[in-house]
C-alpha positions as CSV (number, residue, x, y, z in Angstrom):
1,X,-32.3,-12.0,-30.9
2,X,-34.0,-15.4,-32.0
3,X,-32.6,-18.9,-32.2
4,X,-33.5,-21.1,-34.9
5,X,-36.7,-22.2,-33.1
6,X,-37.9,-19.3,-32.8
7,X,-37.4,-18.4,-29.1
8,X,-36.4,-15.1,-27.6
9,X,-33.3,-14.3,-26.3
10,X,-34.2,-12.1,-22.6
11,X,-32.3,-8.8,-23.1
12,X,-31.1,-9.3,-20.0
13,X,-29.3,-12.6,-20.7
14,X,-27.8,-10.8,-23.5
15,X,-26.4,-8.3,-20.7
16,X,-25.4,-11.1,-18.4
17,X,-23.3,-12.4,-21.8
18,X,-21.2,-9.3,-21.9
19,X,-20.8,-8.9,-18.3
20,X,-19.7,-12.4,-17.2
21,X,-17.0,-11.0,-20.9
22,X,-16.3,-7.7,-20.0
23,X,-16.8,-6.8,-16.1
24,X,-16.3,-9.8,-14.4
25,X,-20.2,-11.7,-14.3
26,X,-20.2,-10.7,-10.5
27,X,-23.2,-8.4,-9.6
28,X,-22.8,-7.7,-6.0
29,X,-24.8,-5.2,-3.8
30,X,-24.4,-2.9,-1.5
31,X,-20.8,-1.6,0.1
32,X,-19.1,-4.0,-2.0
33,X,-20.6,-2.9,-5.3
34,X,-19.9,0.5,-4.4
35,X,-16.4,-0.2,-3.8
36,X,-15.9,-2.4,-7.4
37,X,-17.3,1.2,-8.6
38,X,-15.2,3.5,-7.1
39,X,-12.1,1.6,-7.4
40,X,-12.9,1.4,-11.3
41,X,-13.1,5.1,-11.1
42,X,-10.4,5.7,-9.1
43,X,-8.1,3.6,-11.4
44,X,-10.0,5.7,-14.7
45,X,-8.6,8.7,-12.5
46,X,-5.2,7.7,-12.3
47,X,-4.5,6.7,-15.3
48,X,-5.9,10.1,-17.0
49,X,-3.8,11.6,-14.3
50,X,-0.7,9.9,-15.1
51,X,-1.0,10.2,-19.1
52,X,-1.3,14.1,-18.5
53,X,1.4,17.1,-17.9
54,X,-0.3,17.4,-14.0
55,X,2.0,15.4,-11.9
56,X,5.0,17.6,-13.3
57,X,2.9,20.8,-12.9
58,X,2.0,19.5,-9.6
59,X,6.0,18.9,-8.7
60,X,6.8,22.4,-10.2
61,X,4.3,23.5,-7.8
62,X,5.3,21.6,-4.8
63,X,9.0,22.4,-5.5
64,X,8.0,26.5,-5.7
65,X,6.2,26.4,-2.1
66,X,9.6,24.4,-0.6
67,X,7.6,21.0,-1.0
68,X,9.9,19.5,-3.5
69,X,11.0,16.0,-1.1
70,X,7.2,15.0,-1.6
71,X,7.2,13.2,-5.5
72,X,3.8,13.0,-7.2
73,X,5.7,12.3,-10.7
74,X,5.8,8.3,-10.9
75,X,8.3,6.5,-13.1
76,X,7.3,3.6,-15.4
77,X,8.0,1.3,-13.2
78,X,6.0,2.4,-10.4
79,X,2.7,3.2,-13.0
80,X,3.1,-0.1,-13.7
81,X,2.6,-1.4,-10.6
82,X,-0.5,0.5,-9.5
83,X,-2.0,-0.4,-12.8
84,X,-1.4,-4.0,-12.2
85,X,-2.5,-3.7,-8.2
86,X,-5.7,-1.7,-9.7
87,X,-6.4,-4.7,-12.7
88,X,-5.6,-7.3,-9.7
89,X,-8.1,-6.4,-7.1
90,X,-10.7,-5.7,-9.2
91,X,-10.4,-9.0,-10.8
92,X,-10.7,-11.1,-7.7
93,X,-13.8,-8.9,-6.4
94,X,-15.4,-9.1,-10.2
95,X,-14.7,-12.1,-11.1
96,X,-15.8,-15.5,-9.7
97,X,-13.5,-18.2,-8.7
98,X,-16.1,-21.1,-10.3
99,X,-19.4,-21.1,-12.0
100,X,-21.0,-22.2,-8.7
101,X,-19.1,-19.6,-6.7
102,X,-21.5,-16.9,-5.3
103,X,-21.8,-13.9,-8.1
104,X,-23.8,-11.5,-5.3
105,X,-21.1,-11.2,-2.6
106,X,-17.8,-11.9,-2.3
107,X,-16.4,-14.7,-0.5
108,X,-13.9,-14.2,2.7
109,X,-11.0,-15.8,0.7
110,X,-11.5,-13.7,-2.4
111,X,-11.3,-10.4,-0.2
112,X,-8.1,-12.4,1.0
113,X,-6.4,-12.8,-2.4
114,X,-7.5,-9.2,-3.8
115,X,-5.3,-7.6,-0.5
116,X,-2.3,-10.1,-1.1
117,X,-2.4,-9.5,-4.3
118,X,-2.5,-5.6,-4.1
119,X,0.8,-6.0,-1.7
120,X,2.6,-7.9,-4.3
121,X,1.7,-5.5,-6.9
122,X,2.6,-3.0,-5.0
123,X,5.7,-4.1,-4.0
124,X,8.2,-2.0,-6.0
125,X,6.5,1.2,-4.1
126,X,6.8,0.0,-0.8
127,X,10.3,-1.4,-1.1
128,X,11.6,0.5,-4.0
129,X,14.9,1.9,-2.1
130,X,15.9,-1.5,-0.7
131,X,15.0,-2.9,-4.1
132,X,16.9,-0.6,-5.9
133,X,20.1,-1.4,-3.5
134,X,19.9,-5.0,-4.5
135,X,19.5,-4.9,-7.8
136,X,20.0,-8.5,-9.2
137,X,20.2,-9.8,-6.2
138,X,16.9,-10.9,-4.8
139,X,16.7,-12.2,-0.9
140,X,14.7,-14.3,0.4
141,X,11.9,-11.9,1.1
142,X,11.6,-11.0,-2.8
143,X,11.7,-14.3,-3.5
144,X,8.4,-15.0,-1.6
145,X,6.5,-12.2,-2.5
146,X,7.5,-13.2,-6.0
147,X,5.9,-16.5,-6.1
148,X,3.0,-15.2,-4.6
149,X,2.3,-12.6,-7.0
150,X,3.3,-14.7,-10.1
151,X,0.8,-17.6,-8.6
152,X,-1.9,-15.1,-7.9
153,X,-1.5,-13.5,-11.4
154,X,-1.7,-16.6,-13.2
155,X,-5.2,-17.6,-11.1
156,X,-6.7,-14.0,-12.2
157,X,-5.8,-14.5,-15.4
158,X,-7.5,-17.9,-15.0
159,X,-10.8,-16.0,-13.9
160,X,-11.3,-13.6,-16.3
161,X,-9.3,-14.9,-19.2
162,X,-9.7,-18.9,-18.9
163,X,-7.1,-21.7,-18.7
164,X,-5.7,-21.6,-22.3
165,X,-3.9,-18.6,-21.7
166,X,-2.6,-19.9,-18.1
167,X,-1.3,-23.3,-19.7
168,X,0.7,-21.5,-21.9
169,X,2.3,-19.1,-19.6
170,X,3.2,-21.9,-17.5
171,X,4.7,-24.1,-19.1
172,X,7.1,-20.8,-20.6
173,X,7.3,-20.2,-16.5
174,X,8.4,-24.2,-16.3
175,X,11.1,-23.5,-19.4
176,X,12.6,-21.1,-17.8
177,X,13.6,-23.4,-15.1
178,X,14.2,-26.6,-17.0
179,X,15.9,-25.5,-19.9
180,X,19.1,-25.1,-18.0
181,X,19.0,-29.0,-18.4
182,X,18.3,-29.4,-22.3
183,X,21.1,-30.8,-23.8
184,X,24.0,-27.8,-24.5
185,X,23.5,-27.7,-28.5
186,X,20.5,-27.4,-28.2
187,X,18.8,-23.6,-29.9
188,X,16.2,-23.3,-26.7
189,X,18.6,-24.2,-24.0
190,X,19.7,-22.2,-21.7
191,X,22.6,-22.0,-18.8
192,X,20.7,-20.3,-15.2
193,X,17.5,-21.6,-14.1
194,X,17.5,-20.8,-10.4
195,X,14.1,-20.0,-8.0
196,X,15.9,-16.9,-7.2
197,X,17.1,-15.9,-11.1
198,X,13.4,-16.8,-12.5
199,X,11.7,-14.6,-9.7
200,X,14.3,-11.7,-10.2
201,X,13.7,-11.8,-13.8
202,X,9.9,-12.2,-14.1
203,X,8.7,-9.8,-11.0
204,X,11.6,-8.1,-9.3
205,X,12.8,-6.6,-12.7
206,X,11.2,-4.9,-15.9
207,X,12.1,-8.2,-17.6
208,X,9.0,-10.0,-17.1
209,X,5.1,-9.3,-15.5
210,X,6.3,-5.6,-15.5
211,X,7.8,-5.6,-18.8
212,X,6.9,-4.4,-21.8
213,X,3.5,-5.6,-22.0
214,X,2.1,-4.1,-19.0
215,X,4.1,-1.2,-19.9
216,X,1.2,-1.1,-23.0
217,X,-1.7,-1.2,-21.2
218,X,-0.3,1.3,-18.5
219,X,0.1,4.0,-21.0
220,X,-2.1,3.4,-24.1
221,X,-4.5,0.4,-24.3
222,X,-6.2,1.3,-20.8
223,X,-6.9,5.0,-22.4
224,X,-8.2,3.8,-25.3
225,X,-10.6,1.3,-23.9
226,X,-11.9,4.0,-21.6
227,X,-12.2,6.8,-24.5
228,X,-14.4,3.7,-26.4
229,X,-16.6,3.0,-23.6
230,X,-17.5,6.4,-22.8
231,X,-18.1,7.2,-26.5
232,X,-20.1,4.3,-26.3
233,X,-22.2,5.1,-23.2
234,X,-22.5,8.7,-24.7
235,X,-24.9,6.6,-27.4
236,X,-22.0,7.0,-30.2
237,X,-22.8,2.9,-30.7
238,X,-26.4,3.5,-31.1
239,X,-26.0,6.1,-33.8
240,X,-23.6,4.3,-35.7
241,X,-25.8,0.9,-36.1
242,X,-28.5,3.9,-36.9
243,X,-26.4,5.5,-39.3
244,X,-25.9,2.2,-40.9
245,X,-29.1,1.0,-41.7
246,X,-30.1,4.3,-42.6
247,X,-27.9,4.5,-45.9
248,X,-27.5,0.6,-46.4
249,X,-30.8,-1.0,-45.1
250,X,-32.8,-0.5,-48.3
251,X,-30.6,-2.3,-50.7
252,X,-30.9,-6.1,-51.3
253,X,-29.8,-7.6,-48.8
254,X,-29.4,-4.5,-46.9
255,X,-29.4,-5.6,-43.3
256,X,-26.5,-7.7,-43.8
257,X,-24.6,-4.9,-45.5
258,X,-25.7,-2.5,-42.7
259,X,-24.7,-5.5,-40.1
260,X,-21.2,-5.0,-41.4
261,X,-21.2,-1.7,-41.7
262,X,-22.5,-1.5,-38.3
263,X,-19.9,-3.8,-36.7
264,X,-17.2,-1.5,-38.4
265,X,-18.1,1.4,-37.3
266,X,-18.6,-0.1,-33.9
267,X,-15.2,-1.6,-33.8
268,X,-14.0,1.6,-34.1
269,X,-15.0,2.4,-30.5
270,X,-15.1,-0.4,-28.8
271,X,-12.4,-2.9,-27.5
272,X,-14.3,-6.1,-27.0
273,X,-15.7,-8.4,-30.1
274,X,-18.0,-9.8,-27.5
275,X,-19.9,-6.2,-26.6
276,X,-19.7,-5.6,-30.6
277,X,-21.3,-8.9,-31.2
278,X,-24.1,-8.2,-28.8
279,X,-24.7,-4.5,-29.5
280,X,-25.0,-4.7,-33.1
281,X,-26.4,-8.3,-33.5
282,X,-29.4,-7.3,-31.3
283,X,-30.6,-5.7,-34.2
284,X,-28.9,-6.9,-36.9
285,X,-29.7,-10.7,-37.1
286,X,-33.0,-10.5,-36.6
287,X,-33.5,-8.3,-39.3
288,X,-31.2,-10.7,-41.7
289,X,-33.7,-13.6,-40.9
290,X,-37.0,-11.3,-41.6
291,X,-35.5,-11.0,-45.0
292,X,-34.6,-14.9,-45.5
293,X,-31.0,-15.1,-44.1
294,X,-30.9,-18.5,-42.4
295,X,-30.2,-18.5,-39.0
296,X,-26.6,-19.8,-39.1
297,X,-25.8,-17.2,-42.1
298,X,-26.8,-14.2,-40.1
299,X,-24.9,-15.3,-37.3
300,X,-21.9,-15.8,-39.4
301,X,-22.3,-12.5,-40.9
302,X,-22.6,-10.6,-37.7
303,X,-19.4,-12.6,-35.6
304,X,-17.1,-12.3,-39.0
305,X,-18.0,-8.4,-39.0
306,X,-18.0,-7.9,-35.7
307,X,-14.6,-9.9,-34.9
308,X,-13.3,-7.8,-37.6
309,X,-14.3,-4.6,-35.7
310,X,-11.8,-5.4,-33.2
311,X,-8.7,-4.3,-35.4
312,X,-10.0,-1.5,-36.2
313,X,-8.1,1.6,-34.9
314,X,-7.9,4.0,-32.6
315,X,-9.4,1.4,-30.4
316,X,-8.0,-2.2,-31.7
317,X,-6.5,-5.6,-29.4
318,X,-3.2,-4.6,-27.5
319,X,-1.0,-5.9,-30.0
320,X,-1.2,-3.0,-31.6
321,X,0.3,-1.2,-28.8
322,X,3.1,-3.6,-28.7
323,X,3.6,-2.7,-32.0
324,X,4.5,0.4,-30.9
325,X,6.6,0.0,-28.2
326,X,8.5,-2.3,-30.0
327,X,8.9,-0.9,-33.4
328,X,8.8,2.8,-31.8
329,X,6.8,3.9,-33.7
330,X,4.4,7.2,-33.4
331,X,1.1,5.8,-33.2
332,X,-0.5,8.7,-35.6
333,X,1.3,7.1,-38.1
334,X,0.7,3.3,-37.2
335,X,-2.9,3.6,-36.8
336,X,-2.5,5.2,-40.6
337,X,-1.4,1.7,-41.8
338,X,-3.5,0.2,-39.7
339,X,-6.2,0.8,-40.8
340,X,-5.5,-1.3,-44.4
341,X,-5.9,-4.3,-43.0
342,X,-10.0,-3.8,-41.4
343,X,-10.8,-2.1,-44.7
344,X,-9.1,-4.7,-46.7
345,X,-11.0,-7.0,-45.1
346,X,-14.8,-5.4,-44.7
């Protein structure tokens, strides 16, 4: 890819781009690197193993040999939590704290936060009868952990996501506490605001961080994501952009059709604008300015199309999966709607 002067982009800076995006911008070595791997793995594992009819064949089985006490079916709730614990530690060890923080090892106090963080994920599993015999009524032991986890969720979210996103949560976090004090006629007031109400409500219960949301990702978006990226490593991409320029890339103005194209089709597999951008715009803009697209236009064209891609199904953003869960609705026939809108708009 070439800038307006002419000057080419290192491949490898391109790969950086989608890394610092998409796996954290960390590139550690050795036993650690290993580790980020395997855990990654071992979280792909679970979650195939948790979206398929194993853990109750597994129980059946268990139950048959006089096994039954030992439970390797897990609830919702308790999914939830190892997905978060999974998406939590690996976002401390992947992701820097600061553009000047070390990106080939991981600092003492990030292996620090990954573990605390873990625990607090975790906590539902290691507490779940207590927690269940309190319902509603946190002590001061939930209460703690609570802040913890809510403090070290927002400061991941910070590192892999940015500050926009942790401003706003925030200041709905600081609502919940002061608008017990808005006047009473008031639409957005409200009438309990309590440390111990706020944490029961946003990590104790299914009301908050383990609501509906992470209830998404647990059983669909994670799936999805992982289905794209192995179709994508399998060289599906490639073929696409191929496939593109193949049928398109002869007509006037042919690499700009095929760029769209391209990015469509691409979108269709993948579940990050960024990688789409990248993949497809390695080729595409180039081509664009060797038939007399100004720099700026080709760019334009490929971001539009590729940005585009991103709501295109099976693998789209994870509203579409709260779409779902709210609206229960089979996704079969959601993505049958959804796709309109993309084509519409290509």
């Amino acid at each position: 890819m070439s800038d307006s002067n002419n000057k080419t982009l290192d491949p490898n800076d391109l790969q950086d781009m989608v890394a610092a995006n998409d796996t954290g911008g960390r590139n550690p070595y050795g036993f650690t690197k290993k580790l980020i791997v395997g855990v990654a793995i071992l979280w792909s594992l679970f979650q195939i193993y948790y979206a398929s009819p194993l853990p109750f064949v597994f129980q059946e089985a268990l139950r048959s040999i006089g096994l039954g006490s030992i439970n390797v079916v897990f609830d919702d709730t308790k999914a939830r939590s190892i997905h978060l614990a999974f998406a939590l530690f690996l976002a401390y060890l992947s992701y820097p704290a600061f553009k000047s923080s070390p990106i080939h090892k991981v600092p003492l106090i990030d292996w620090i936060l990954a573990l605390v963080a873990v625990f607090c994920a975790s906590y539902y599993l290691f507490f779940y009868d207590s927690l269940i015999t309190r319902f509603g009524a946190p002590n001061n032991q939930d209460i703690v952990v609570g802040i913890i986890g809510i403090l070290l969720l927002l400061e991941a979210t910070r590192r892999s996501l940015g500050f926009p996103l942790v401003i706003i949560a925030t200041f709905f976090l600081l609502y919940n506490y002061f608008g017990q004090f808005f006047p009473s006629g008031w639409i957005v007031s409200h009438r309990t605001g309590s440390l111990s109400h706020i944490i029961n409500q946003q990590w104790i219960t299914t009301e908050g961080v383990f609501g509906v949301a992470l209830g998404v990702s647990t059983k669909y978006v994670f799936l999805f994501v992982l289905f794209g990226a192995l179709l994508d490593k399998a060289g599906a991409g490639n073929y696409f952009i191929k496939t593109a320029f193949a049928y398109l890339g002869h007509f006037r103005g042919g690499p700009a059709k095929a760029a769209v194209v391209a990015s469509g089709l691409t979108g269709l597999i993948s579940g990050s604008s960024i990688a789409n951008v990248v993949t497809t715009g390695t080729f595409t803009i180039p081509m664009m300015k060797r038939v007399g697209f100004s720099a700026e236009k080709a760019g334009a064209v490929e971001v539009a199309s590729s940005v585009n891609g991103q709501i295109m199904p099976p693998v789209m953003g994870a509203a579409a999966f709260l779409m779902i869960e709210y609206i229960n609705m089979p996704y079969s026939q959601m993505i049958t709607h959804a796709f309109l809108l993309p084509l519409f708009s290509y």
